[in-house]
C-alpha positions as CSV (number, residue, x, y, z in Angstrom):
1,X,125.0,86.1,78.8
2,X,125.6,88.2,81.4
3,X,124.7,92.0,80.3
4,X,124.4,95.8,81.9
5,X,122.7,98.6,80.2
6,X,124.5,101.9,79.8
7,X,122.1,105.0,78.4
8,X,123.3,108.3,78.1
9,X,122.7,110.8,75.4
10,X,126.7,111.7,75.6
11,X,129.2,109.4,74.0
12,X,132.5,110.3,76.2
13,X,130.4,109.5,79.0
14,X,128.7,106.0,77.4
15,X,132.7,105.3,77.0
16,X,134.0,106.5,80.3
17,X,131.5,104.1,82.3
18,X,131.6,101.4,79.4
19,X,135.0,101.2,79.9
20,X,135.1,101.1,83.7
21,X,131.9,98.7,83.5
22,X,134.7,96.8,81.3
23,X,137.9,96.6,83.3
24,X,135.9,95.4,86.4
25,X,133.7,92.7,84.5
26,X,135.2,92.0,81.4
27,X,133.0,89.0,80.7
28,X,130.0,90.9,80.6
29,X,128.1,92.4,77.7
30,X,127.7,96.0,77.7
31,X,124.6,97.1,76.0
32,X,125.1,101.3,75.4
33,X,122.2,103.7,74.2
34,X,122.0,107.5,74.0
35,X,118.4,107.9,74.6
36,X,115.8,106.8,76.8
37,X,113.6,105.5,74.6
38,X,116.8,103.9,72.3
39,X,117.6,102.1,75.9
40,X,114.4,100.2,76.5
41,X,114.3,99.2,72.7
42,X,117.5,97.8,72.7
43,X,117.6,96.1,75.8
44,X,114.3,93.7,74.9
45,X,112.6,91.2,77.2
46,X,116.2,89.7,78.6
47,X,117.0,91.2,81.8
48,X,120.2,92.9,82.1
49,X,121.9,92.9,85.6
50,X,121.6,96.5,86.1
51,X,121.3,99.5,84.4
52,X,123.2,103.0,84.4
53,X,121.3,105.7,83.1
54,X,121.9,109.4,82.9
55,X,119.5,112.0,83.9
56,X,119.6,115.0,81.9
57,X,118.7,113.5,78.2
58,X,116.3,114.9,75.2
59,X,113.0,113.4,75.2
60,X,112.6,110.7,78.0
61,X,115.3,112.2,81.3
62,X,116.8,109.1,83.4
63,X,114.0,109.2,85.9
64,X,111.2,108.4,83.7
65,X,113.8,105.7,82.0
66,X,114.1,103.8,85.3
67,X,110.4,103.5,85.8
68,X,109.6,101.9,82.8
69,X,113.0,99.9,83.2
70,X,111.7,98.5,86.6
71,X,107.8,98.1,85.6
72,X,109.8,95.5,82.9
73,X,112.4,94.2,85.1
74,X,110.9,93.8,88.9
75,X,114.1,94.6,91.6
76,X,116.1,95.5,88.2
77,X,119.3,97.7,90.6
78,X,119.5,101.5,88.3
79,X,122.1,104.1,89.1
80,X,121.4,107.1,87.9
81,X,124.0,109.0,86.4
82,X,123.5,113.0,87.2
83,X,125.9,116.2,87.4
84,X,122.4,117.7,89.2
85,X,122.9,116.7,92.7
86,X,119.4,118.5,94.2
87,X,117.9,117.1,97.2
88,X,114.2,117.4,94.9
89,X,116.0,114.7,92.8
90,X,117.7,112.5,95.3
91,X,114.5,112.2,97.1
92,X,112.9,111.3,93.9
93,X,115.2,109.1,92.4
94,X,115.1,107.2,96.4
95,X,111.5,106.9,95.9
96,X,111.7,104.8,92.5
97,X,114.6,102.9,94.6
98,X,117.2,104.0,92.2
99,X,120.8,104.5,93.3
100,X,122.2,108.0,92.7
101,X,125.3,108.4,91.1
102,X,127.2,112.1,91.5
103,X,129.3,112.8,88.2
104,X,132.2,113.1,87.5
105,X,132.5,109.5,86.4
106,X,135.0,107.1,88.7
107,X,136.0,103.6,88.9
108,X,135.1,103.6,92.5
109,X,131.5,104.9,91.8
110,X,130.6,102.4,89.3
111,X,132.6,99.7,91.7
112,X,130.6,101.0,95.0
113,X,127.2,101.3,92.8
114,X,127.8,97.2,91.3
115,X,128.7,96.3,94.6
116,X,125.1,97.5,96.3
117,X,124.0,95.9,93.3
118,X,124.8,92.4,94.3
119,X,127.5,92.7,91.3
């Protein structure tokens, strides 16, 4: 089973990117979350192929989500999913070698981000 986890503590915006995530591979699984901590229970020991996460969420934010995604999953590819396009951030989220993804949500940025992925 071939699966990518979405987390993001809005539901229009789980949709918009499950949907996207959908029409490009429509044999995968998608496995949605709204929070941080949600995400890593839900997505247990199987890998997924990659993960979209947004930033800006109560409790754990998207940064702190990819680090314990990639101290579980070695070379897992995560896009993080922000409306908060400071250079502090970028720099950060480069640092943990996660891709950054600008909202507003498009096809072609979930295509280009799967692409780098390898997907």
């Amino acid at each position: 089973m071939t699966s990518i986890l979405v987390v993001d503590d809005s539901r229009l915006a789980r949709n918009m990117v499950s949907s996207v995530i959908a029409s490009l591979r429509p044999d995968w699984t998608i496995v949605t979350a709204a929070s941080g901590e949600e995400g890593l229970e839900i997505v247990g020991e199987v890998p997924p192929v990659a993960a979209i996460v947004d930033y800006n969420m109560p409790g754990m934010d998207g940064l702190a989500l990819a680090e314990r995604l990639k101290e579980r999953f070695v070379g897992l590819p995560i896009g993080l999913l922000t409306a908060n396009v400071q250079d502090t951030l970028k720099r950060k989220a480069e640092a943990l070698g996660v891709r950054f993804i600008a909202k507003p949500i498009t096809s072609d940025k979930i295509r280009d981000f799967l692409a780098a992925a390898g997907q």
